[in-house]
C-alpha positions as CSV (number, residue, x, y, z in Angstrom):
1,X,0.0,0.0,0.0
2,X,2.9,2.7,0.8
3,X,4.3,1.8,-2.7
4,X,1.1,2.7,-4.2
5,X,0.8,5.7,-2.7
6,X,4.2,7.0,-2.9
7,X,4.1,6.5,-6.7
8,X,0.6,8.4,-6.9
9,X,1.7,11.2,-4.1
10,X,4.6,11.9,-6.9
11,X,2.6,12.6,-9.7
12,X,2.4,16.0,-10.6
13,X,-0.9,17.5,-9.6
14,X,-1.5,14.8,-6.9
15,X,-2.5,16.8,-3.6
16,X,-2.8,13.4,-1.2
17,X,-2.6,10.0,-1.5
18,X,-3.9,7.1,0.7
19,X,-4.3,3.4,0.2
20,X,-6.2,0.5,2.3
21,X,-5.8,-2.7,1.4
22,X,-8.1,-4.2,3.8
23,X,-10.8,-2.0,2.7
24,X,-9.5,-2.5,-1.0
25,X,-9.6,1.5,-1.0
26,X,-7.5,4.4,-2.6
27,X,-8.4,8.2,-1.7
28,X,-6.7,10.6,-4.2
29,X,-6.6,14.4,-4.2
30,X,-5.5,15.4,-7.4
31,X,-6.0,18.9,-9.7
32,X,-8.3,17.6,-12.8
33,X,-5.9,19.9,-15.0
34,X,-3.2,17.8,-14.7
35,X,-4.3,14.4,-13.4
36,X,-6.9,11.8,-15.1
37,X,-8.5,9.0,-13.9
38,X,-7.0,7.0,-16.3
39,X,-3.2,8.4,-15.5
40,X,-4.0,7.2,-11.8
41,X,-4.8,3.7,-12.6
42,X,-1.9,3.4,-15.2
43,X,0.7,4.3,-12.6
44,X,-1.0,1.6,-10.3
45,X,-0.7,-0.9,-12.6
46,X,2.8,0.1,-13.1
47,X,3.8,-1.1,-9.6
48,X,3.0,-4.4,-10.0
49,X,0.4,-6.0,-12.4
50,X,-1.6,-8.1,-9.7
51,X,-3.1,-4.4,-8.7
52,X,-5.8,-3.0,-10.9
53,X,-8.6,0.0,-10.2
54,X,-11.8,-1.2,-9.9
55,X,-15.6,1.0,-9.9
56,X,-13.0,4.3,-9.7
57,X,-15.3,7.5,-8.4
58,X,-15.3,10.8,-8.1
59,X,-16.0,13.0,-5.2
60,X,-16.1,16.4,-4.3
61,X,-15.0,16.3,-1.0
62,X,-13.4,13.5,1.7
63,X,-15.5,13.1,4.5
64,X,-14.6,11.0,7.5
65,X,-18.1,11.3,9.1
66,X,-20.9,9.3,7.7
C-alpha cells in the first residue's frame, strides 16, 4: 500500500494519496488539470500488475463522518 501511494503522491498534480488494502480502498486528491482517472490507474498498474482500479469514483469532497 505505501508503494502505491508513494508513486501516486509523486505525480504532478497529486495533492494526497492514501491506500487501504483491507478495505480495497485508494483516496486521491488530485487537480483535474493535470491528473486523469486514467493516468492514476496506469501508474497503479505500473507497480505491479496483480493491482488494478476497480468502480474508480469521483467525489467532491473527503468526509470521514458518515
Amino acid at each position: 500500500a505505501a508503494t502505491i501511494e508513494k508513486k501516486i503522491a509523486k505525480m504532478e498534480g497529486v495533492k494526497s494519496a492514501k491506500v487501504d488494502f483491507d478495505k480495497k480502498l485508494a483516496m486521491v486528491e488530485y487537480n483535474e488539470a493535470k491528473v486523469t482517472p486514467s493516468l492514476l490507474e496506469e501508474t497503479v498498474t505500473k507497480v505491479a500488475d496483480i493491482y488494478k482500479v476497480v468502480d474508480m469514483k469521483t467525489v467532491d469532497a473527503f468526509s470521514s463522518t458518515k
